[in-house]
C-alpha positions in Angstrom: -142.0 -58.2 51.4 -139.7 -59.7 48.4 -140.1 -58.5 45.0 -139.4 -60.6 41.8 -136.5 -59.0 40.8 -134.9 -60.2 44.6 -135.3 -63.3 42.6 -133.4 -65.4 40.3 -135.5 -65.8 36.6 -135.1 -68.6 34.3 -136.1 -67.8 30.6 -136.0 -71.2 28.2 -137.0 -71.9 25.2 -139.9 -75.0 24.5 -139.2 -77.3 21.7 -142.6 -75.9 20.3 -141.2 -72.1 20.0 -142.4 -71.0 23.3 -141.0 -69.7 26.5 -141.2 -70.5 30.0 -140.5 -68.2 32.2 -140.3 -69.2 36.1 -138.8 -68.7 39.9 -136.7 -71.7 41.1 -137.5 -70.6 44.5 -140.9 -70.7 44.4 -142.7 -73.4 44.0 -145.4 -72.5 40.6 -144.3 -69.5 40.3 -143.8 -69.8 36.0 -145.5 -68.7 33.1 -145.3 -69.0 29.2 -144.9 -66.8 26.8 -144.2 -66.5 22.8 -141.3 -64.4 23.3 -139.0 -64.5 26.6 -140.4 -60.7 27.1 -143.9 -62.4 27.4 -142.8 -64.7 29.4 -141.5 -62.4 31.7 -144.5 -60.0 31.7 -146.7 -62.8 32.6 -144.1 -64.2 35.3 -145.1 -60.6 36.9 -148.7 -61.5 37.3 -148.2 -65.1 38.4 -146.0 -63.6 41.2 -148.2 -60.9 42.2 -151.1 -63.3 42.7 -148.3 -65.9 44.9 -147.3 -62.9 46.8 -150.8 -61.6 47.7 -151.6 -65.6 48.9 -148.3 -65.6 51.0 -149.3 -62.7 52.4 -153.1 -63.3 53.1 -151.4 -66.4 54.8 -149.3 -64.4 56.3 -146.2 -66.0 55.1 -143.0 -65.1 54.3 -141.9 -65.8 50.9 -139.0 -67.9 50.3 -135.4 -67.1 50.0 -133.7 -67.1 46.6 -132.0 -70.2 45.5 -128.7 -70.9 43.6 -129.1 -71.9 40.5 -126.1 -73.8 38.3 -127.0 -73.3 34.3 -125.5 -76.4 32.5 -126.2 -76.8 28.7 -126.1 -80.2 27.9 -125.1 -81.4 24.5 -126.0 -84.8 22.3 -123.1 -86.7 20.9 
C-alpha cells in the first residue's frame, strides 16, 4: 500500500495565519494547522484514517498527480 510521502504535499498559508496542509490526489485528504509543521503532523493522521477506509474497502489508493505551483500576483 502507498505511503504519504509517495505523495505530492501542499503547505499554504490562510489569510487568517493558518495552514492547510493537503494531498491533491486524494480527495479530503487535508488538514490545518498553526504552523506548516502542524499541518503536516495532522495531514499524517487524516491519511492514516483514508488509508485504513481504502483498505477496509479494499481499494487501492490513488496515483499521485502533477501539480503546477503558480503564484499569482495583484496589479
Amino acid at each position: 500500500m502507498k505511503r504519504l510521502y509517495d505523495y505530492t504535499i501542499i503547505i499554504r498559508p490562510e489569510d487568517n495565519g493558518t495552514f492547510t496542509a493537503y494531498v491533491p490526489a486524494i480527495a479530503g485528504c487535508h488538514a490545518w494547522g498553526k504552523t506548516p509543521d502542524e499541518a503536516q503532523a495532522e495531514l499524517i493522521n487524516v491519511f492514516e484514517m483514508i488509508q485504513d477506509e481504502y483498505k477496509e474497502e479494499e481499494r487501492l489508493l490513488p496515483e499521485d498527480v502533477d501539480v503546477k505551483a503558480i503564484h499569482a500576483c495583484q496589479s
